[in-house]
C-alpha positions as CSV (number, residue, x, y, z in Angstrom):
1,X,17.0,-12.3,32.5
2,X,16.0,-14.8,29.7
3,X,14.9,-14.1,26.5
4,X,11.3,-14.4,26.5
5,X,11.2,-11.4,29.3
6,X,14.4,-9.7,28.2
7,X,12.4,-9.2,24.6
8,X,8.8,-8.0,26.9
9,X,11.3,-5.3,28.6
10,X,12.9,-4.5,24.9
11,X,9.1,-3.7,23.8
12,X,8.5,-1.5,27.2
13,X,11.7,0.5,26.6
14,X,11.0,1.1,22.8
15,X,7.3,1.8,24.1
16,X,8.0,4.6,26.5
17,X,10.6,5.8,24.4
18,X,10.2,8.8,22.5
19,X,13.5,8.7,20.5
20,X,15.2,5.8,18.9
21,X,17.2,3.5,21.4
22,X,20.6,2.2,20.2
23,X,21.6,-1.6,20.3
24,X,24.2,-0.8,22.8
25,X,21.9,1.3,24.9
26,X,19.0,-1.3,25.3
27,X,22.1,-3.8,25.6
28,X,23.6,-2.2,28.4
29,X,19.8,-1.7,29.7
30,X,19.5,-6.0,29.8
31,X,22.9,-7.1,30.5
32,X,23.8,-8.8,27.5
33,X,25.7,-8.0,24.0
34,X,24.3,-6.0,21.1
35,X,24.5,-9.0,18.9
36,X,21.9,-10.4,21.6
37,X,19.9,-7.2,20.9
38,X,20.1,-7.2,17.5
39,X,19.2,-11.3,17.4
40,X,16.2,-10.4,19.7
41,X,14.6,-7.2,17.8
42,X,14.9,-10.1,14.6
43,X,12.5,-12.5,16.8
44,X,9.9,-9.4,17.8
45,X,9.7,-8.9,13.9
46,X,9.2,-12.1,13.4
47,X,5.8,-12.0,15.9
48,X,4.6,-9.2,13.8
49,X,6.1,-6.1,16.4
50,X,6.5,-2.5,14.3
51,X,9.9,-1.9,15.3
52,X,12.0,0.2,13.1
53,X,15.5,0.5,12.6
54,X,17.6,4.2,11.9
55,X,20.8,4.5,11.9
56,X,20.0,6.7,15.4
57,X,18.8,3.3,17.0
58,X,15.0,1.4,17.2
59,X,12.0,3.1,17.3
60,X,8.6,0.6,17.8
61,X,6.2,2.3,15.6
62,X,2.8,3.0,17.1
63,X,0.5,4.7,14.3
64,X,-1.0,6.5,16.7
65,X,1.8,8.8,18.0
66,X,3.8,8.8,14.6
67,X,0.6,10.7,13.3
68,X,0.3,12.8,16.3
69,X,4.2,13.5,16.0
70,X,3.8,14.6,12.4
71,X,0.6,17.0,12.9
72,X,2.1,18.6,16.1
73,X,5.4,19.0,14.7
């Protein structure tokens, strides 16, 4: 997988994820490092992506379902 598609699939897992995804989890996922990972969530900021980091893994932040988390919760 190169890196302009193995970043589009990093933005589709963090999309349809409801729970942070570790570095070595989404690595694992693409077939390449964590330091790849980590290099590659650095670019999608770059372009302007939401994508959080906690120390459970990253989470891309869509307003949308952050506010519907915090009123159903």
């Amino acid at each position: 997988m190169e890196g302009d598609e193995r970043r589009q699939f990093i933005l589709k897992l963090l999309a349809g994820s409801e729970s942070p995804l570790s570095g070595t989890e989404i690595a694992g996922k693409c077939g390449v490092s964590r330091q790849i990972i980590v290099q590659d969530i650095a670019l999608l900021r770059a372009t302007n992506k939401n994508i959080l980091s906690t120390y459970r893994g990253y989470l891309l932040y869509q307003p949308e379902f952050f506010l519907i988390s915090l009123l159903t919760a």
